[in-house]
C-alpha positions in Angstrom: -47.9 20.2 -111.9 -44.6 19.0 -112.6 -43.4 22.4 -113.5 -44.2 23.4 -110.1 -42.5 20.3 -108.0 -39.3 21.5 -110.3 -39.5 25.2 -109.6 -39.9 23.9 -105.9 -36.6 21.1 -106.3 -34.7 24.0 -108.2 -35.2 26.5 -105.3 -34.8 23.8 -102.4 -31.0 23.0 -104.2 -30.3 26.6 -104.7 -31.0 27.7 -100.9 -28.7 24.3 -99.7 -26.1 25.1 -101.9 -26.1 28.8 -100.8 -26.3 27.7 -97.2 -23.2 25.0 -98.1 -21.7 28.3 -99.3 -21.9 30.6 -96.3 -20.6 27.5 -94.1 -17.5 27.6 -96.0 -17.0 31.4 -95.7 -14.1 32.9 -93.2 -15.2 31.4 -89.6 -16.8 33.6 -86.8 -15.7 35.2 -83.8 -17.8 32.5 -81.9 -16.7 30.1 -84.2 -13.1 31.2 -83.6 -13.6 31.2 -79.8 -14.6 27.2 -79.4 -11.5 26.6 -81.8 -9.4 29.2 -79.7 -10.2 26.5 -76.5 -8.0 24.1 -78.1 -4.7 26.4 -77.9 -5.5 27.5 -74.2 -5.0 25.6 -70.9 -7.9 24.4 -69.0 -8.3 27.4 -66.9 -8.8 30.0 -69.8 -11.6 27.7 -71.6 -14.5 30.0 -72.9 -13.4 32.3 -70.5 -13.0 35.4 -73.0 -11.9 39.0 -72.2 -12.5 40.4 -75.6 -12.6 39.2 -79.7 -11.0 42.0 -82.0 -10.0 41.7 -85.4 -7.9 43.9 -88.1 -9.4 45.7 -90.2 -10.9 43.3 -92.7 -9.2 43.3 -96.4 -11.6 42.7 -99.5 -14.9 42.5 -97.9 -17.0 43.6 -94.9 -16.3 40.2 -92.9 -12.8 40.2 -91.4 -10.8 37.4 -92.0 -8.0 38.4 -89.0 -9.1 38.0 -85.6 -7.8 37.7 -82.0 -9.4 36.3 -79.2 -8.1 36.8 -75.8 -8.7 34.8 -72.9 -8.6 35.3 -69.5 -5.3 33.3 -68.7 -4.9 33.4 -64.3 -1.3 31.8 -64.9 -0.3 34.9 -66.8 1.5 38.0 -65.5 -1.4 39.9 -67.5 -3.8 37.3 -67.2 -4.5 37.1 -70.6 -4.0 34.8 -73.5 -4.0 36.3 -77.2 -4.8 33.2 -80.0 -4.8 35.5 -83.3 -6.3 33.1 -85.9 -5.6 34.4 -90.5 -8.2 32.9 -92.2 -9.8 30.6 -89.8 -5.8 28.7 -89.2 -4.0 29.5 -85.7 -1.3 31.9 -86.6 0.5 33.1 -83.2 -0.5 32.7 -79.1 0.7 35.6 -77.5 0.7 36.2 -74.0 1.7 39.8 -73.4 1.0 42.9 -75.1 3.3 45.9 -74.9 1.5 48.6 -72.5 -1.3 45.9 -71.2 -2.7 46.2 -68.1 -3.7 42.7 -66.2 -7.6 41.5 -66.9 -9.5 41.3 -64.2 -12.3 38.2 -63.6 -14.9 40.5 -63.8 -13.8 41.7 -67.5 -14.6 37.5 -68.4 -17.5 38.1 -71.2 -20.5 35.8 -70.2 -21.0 33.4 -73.4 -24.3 32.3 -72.7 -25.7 36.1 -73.1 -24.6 36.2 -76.6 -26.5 35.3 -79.3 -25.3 37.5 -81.8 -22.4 36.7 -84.1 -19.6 38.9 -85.4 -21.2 38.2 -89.2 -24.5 39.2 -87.9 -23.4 42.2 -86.3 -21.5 43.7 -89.0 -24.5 43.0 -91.4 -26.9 45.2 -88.7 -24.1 47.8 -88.5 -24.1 48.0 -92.8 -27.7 48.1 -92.5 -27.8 51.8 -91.1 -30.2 54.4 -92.5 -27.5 57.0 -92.4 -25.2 54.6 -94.6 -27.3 54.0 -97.3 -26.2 54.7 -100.7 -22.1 54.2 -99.2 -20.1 51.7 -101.1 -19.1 50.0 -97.3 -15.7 48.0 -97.9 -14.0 47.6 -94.7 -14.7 47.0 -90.9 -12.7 46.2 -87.8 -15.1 44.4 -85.2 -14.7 43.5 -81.1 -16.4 41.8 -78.7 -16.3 42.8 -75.1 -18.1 43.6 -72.0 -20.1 47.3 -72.0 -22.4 48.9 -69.5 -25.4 46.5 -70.4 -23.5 43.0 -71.1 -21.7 41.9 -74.2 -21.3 43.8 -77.0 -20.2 44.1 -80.2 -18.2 47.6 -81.5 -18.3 47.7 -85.5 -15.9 50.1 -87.3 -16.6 50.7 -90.7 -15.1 52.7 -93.6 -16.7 52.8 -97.0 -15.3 54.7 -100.5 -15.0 57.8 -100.9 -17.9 59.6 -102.9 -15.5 61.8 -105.1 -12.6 59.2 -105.7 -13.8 55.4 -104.9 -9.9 54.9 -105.4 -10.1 55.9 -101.4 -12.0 55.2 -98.2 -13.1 56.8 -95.7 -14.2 56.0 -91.7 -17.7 56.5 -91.5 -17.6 55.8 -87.7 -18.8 53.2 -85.7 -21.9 51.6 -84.2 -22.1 49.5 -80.6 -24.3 46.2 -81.0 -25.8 44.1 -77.9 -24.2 40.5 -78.5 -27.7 39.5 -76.6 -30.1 41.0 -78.5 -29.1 42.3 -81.9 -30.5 45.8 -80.7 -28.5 49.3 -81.5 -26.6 50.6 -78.2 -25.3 53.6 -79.9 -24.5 54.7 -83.7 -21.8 57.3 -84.1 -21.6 57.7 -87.9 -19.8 60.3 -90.0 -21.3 59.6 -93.9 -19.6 63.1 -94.3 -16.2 61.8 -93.9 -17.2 60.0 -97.4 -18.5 63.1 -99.2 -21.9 61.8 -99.0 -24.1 65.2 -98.6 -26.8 64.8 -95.9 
């Protein structure tokens, strides 16, 4: 009896201190959004016209992000808070070539439900990916046809030289649901023989 209760103490401390873990990873987009409200004025709060990061470095989960908000006091009515490892790093209100946002660009927070972490681990989990070594992905947020979604990029190594990577093309994720809008993968690019 006592065997089990430690088997069941032993596995109750391992799943905390995993879950302790993953809160201490890079942030979110979402989390990067409610942090993103302090550097905005009161008119841009939660009012986002699209999350995009870089192309993460050393793992799937980008650590670079920017979130733009819909700024009405701007000539391009948009505020860019780029955020490098979870810290504020630059606010930007113009980018060369932009054209202004419109309201109806505004992504509707309360429809998503779905993280940035949660949609690059449903884009990874693709049939037509498996047996990739995935290393990279650039990830956005935004309004599509149906509502927010999320766009995942990914590149993975390249089956005849994992010294290189390849794109392997891109998958479109509802940020309400989780569900698979559209998957446009390339496995090819990596040398992977289908």
């Amino acid at each position: 009896m006592n065997m089990n209760k430690g088997i069941v103490l032993g596995a109750v401390l391992g799943l905390a201190t995993a879950r302790m873990a993953l809160a201490e990873s890079e942030p979110t987009a979402l989390d990067l959004i409610k942090k993103g409200n302090d550097y905005v004025g009161i008119q841009s709060k939660d009012k986002i016209v699209q999350v995009y990061s870089d192309r993460s470095v050393a793992s799937l989960q980008p650590n670079i992000w920017h979130v733009v908000y819909y700024d009405p006091s701007e000539l391009t009515r948009t505020t860019d808070v780029k955020f490098e490892a979870g810290q504020e790093t630059a606010i930007a209100h113009m980018r060369p070539f932009q054209l202004p946002a419109r309201p109806n660009q505004v992504v509707d927070l309360s429809k998503v439900t779905v993280d940035s972490d949660r949609a690059v681990d449903i884009a990874a989990s693709q049939p037509l990916l498996k047996g990739l070594k995935l290393r990279y992905s650039k990830v956005t947020l935004q309004n599509g046809d149906n509502g927010p979604e999320w766009k995942i990029e990914l590149w993975s190594a390249k089956v005849s030289d994992p010294t290189k990577d390849a794109n392997v093309g891109t998958v479109r994720i509802s940020a309400a649901d989780g569900s698979v809008l559209q998957s446009n993968l390339h496995p090819g690019n990596a040398g992977m023989s289908m």
